[in-house]
Residue, then its C-alpha position, 0 to 999 in steps of 0.5 A: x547442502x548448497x540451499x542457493x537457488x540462483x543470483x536472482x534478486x526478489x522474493x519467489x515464493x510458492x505456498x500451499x497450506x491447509x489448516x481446520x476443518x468444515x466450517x473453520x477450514x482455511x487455505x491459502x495457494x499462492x504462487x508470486x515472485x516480488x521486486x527485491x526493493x520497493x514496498x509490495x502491499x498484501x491487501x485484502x479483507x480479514x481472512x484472506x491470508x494476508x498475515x498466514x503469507x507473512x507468517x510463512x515468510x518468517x518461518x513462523x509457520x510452514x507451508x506443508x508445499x512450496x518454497x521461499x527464496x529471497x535473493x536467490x537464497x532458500x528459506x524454504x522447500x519442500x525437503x529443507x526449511x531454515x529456522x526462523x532466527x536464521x532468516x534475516x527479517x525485520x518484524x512490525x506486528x499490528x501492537x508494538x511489542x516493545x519491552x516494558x521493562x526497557x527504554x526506547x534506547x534499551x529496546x533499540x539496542x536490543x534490537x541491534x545486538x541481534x543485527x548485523x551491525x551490532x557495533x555500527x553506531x552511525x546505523x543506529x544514529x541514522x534510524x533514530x534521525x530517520x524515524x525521530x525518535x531522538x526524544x524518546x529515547x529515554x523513555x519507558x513504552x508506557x509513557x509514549x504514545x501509540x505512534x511513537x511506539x510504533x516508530x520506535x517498534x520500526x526502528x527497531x526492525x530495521x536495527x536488525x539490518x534486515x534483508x526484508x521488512x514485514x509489517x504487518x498491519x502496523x497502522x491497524x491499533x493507531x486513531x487516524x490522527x496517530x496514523x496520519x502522523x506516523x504514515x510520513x516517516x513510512x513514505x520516507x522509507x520507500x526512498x531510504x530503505x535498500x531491502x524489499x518491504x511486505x506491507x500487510x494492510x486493509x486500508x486503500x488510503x495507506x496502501x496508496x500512499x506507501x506501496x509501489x506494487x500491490x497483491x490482491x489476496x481473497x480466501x487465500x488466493x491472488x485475485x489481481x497482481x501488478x503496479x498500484x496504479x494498475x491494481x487499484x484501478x481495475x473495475x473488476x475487483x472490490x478493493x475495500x469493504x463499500x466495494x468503491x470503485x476508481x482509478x489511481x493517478x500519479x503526477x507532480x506538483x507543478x504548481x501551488x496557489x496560496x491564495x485558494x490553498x490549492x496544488x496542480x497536479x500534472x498527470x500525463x498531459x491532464x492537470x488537475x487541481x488539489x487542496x494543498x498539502x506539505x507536497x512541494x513544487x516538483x514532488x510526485x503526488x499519489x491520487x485517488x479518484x472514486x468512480x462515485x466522485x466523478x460526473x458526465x457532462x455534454x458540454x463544458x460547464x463553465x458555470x460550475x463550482x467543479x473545478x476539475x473539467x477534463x475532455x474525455x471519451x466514452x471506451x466503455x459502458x458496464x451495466x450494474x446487476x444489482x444497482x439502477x446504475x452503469x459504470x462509464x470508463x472515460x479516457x482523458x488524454x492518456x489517463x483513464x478514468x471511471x465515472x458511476x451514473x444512473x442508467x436513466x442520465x446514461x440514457x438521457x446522455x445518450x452516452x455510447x461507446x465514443x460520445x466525446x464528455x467533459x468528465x468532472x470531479x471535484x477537487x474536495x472529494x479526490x483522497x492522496 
């Protein structure tokens, strides 16, 4: 049987699933075709299919409708289903799962004999420089600590010579010191990697960070689709559990003060100042600016600590329904932004769609 769809590169997937009953039932509907490279963010709360969809990528589970084709190829459809050893994944569940009994160079070398460069040494010398895991090496799982189990848990995915990376929550059981030592070795995989990643997380600092694109799942459907930078900047969709609101910006590093340890970025035709960070002069830099962290004001105060004073124009005025507050979207230059306000400073403002502001933020309080 010919299970070839087409020479479309991606992954299309098509999954209808139900599983339980009254209280405890669950069902999970999606329809998405995603890039065949880059890393795609899966994102939501906790029981909103995040992990069921990554499941049924694998073939860990079947969904009882759609399909699955990667690069053209059929994993799965409603009369044909290709075992899960069969598929070409790589694996990065939440805990590391690494053999005890084995060192990191035995888990490593497991991993590669089920890949298909069993024999490529150059590979496996590429992932371990990648990942630097060189020390490790011949070290039991239980001597290493979370995160350099987990790269070595990655590495070890990644031996397999995948045609897709699934990782699930990888970050979920490290402290925040581990995560942010682990989270570089995860950007340097966005540049490296050939093959498409499926990041499963519920932490916006990670997924801004590490995705190109992002799909908002919520009690088993998509609520939103699209660029991170697009998704995480809607008004309309509580990204995270306080339901904070704002907008993502890109740009780069054009220039670093080392006297106030500080780095301007250039966004568009807007700069704005950050604490300085291992970012370089000309890296591109991922930011996020909370609608709660930004500030309307008539005139630009140059009296201020605010650093970040930036011309903008009133688009848009959405009163809150449960809180004395309105949500006021600002265009700064070409880049938009949202600011949240009391009703009565809107009203004192006599702000209105059109009323030319300074929008302020400070420089402390925007996260990368």
């Amino acid at each position: 049987m010919d299970n070839t769809a087409s020479q479309n590169t991606g992954l299309d997937l098509r999954f209808q699933l139900m599983r339980g009953n009254g209280a405890d039932a669950f069902a999970l509907d999606i329809d998405v075709t995603l890039p065949g490279s880059g890393i795609t963010a899966l994102f939501g709360p906790s029981g909103s299919g995040k992990t069921t969809v990554l499941r049924c990528i694998a073939g860990l589970e079947r969904a009882q409708i759609g399909h699955c084709y990667l690069n053209g190829q059929c994993w799965q459809r409603d009369d044909y289903f290709l075992a899960t050893h069969r598929r070409a994944i790589g694996y990065v569940f939440q805990e590391s799962s690494l053999f005890p009994h084995l060192s990191a160079e035995g888990n490593l070398r497991y991993g590669m004999k089920r890949g298909r460069r069993s024999k490529d040494n150059r590979h496996f010398c590429e992932l371990v420089e990648l990942m630097d895991i060189g020390s490790l090496l011949g070290r039991l799982p239980h001597t290493l600590s979370g995160g350099e189990r987990q790269r070595v848990a990655i590495a070890r995915a990644l031996l397999v010579a995948p045609d897709i990376l699934l990782m699930d929550e990888p970050l979920a059981a490290l402290d925040t010191r581990r995560r942010l030592d682990i989270l570089p070795y995860l950007e340097s995989l966005r540049s490296e990697l050939k093959v498409p990643v499926i990041y499963v997380s519920h932490a916006i600092d990670e997924v801004m960070r590490l995705a190109d694109g992002a799909v908002i799942l919520e009690q088993g459907k998509v609520v939103a689709q699209g660029s991170v930078a697009d998704v995480f900047s809607s008004p309309d969709i509580p990204l995270d559990a306080d339901g904070s609101t704002g907008v993502i910006w890109e740009g780069v590093v054009s220039s670093v003060d080392n006297q106030w340890q500080l780095m301007n970025i250039r966004c568009g035709d807007m700069d704005t100042w950050l604490p300085a960070s291992e970012h370089q002069v000309g890296q591109r830099v991922r930011m996020r600016i909370l609608a709660r962290d930004v500030s309307v004001a008539l005139s630009d105060h140059t009296d201020s600590s605010i650093v970040n004073r930036l011309p903008a124009t009133v688009t848009d005025i959405v009163e809150s329904t449960t809180e004395p507050t309105v949500l006021i979207h600002l265009k700064a230059g070409r880049q938009t932004l949202l600011a949240h306000v009391t009703r009565r400073s809107a009203e004192h403002l006599k702000l209105h769609v059109g009323s030319r502001v300074w929008a302020q933020i400070k420089s402390a309080a925007i996260s990368r």
